[in-house]
C-alpha positions as CSV (number, residue, x, y, z in Angstrom):
1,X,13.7,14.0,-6.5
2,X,15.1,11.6,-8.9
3,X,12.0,12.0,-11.2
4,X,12.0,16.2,-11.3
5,X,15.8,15.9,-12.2
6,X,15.4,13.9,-15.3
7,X,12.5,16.1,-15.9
8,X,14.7,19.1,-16.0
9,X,17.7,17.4,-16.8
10,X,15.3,17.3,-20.2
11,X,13.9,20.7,-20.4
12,X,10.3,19.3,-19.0
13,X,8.9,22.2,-17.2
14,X,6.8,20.7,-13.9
15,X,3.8,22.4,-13.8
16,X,3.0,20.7,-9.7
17,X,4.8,17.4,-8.7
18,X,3.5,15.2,-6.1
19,X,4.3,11.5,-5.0
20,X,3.8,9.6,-7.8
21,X,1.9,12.5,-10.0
22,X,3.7,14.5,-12.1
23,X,1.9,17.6,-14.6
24,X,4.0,19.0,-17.1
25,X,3.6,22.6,-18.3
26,X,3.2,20.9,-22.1
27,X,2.2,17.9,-23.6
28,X,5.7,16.1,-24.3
29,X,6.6,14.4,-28.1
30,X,6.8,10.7,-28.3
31,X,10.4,10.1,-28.4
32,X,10.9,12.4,-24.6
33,X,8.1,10.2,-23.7
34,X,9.9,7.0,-24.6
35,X,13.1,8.3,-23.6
36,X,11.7,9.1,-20.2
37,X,9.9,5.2,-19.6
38,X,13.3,4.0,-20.4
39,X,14.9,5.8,-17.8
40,X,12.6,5.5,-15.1
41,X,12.3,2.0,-15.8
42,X,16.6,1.3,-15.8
43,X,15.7,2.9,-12.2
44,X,12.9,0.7,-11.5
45,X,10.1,3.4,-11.4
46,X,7.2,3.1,-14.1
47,X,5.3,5.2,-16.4
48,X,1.5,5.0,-16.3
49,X,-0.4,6.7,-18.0
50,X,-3.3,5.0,-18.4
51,X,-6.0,6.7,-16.1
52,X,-7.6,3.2,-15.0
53,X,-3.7,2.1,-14.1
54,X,-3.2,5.2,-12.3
55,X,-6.5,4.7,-10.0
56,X,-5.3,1.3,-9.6
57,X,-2.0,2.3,-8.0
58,X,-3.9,5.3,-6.2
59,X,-6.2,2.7,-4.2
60,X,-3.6,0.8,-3.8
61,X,-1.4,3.7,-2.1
62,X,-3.7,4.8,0.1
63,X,-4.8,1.0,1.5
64,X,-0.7,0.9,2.2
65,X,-0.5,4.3,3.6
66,X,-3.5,3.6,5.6
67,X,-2.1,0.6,7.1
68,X,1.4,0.8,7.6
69,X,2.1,4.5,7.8
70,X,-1.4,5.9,9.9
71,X,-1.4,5.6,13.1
72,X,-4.8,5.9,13.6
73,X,-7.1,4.1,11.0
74,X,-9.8,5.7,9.7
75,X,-13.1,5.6,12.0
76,X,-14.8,6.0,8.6
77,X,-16.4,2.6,7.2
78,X,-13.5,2.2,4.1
79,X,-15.5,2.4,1.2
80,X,-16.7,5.5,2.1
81,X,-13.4,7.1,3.2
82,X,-11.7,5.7,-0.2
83,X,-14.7,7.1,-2.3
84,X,-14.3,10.6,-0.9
85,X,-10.4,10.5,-1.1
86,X,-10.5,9.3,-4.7
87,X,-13.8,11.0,-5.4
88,X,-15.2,8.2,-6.9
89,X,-18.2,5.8,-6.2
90,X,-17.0,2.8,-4.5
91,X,-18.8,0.2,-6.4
92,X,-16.7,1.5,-9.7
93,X,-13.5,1.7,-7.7
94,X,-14.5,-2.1,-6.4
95,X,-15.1,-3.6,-9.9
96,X,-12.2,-2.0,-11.4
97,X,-9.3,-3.3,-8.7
98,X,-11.0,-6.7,-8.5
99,X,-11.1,-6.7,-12.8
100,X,-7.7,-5.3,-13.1
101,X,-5.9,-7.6,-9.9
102,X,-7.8,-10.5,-9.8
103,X,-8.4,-9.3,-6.0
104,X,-10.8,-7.6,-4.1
105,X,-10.3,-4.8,-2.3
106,X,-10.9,-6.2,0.9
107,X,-9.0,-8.7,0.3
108,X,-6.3,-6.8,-0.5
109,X,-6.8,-4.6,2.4
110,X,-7.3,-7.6,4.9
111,X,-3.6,-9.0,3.2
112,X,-2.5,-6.0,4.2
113,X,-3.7,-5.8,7.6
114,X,-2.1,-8.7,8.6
115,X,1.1,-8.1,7.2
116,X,0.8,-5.4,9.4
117,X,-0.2,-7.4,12.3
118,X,2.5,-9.7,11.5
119,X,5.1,-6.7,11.9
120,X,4.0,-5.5,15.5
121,X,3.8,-9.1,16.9
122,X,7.3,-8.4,15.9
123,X,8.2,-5.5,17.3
124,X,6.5,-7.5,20.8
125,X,5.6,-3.8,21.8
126,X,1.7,-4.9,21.8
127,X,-0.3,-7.4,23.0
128,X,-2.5,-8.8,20.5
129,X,-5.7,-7.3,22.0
130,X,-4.0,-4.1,21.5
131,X,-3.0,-5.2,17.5
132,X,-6.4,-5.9,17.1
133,X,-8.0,-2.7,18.4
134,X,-4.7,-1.0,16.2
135,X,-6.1,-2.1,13.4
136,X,-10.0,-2.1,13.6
137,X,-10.6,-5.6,14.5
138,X,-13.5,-5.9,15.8
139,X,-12.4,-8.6,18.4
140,X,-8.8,-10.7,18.9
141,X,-10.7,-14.1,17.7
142,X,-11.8,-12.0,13.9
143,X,-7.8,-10.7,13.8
144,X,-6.6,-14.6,14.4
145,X,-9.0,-16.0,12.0
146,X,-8.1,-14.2,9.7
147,X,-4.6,-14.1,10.5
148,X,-4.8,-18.5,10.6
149,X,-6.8,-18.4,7.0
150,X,-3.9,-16.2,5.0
151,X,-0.4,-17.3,7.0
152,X,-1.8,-21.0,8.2
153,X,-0.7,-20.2,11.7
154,X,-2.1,-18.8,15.2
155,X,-0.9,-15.4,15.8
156,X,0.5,-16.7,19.2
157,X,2.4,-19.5,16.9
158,X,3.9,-16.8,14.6
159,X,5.1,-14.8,17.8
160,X,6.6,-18.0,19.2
161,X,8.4,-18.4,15.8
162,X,9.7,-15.2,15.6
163,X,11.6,-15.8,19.1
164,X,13.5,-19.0,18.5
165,X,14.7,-17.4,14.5
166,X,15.9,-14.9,17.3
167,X,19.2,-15.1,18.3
168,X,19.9,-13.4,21.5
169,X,23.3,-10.8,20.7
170,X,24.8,-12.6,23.8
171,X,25.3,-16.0,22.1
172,X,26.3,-15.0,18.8
């Protein structure tokens, strides 16, 4: 919303707005186009329009979205469900993030997955059996490997951690 105001607020006709696309009805001069990078960027929000950077953010979207917003993970095998959403091959969508990050994508995605993990151990509303089938694991011992190898602890250590940061509202 903020971004279609200033657009409008500057005359900038939207030709179709999505989240985190915008396609103007004309190309825009240089000084809208810095005028509009400065503004979005005093509101934290940045400008890309390189297409490499955009693709970059796109993968990067969906791994999030795929994670932490689906509820269901895909039952397809990743690179090919990222290949058809982006309709690109996955080998140049695999050389590009790990070029442009310093990161795989599977590493990024396996980051991600434990953040996630991390968040539902949590929540203490699943076991970690049920976690691991949440997220695809394809057993609890692959989830708490990788779980030990990027936070250094057991995911039975992290839930014990969690409960004595806890204080109960009773004894505050």
């Amino acid at each position: 919303m903020f971004v279609e105001a200033e657009l409008k607020k500057r005359g900038l006709e939207i030709e179709s707005l999505e989240l985190g696309e915008v396609h103007l009805k004309r190309t825009i001069t240089d000084s809208e186009l810095q005028e509009l990078t400065r503004v979005l960027h005093e509101s934290g929000l940045e400008l890309m329009q390189d297409d490499k950077a955009i693709l970059i953010s796109q993968i990067k979207t969906i791994i999030i979205e795929m994670i932490h917003q689906d509820e269901e993970l895909t039952k397809l095998k990743f690179s090919v469900f990222l290949s058809e959403k982006l309709h690109r091959e996955y080998p140049y969508l695999s050389d590009l993030f790990s070029k442009t990050t310093g990161m795989t994508i599977e590493h990024f995605v396996i980051l991600h997955k434990i953040e996630r993990a991390k968040e539902l151990l949590i929540y203490n509303e699943l076991t970690l059996t049920e976690i691991a089938f949440h997220l695809h694991y394809s057993s609890v011992s692959h989830l708490s490997n990788q779980f030990k190898k990027v936070t250094g602890l057991t995911p039975s250590f992290f839930k014990k951690m969690q409960r004595r940061r806890r204080i109960n509202l009773d004894d505050i």
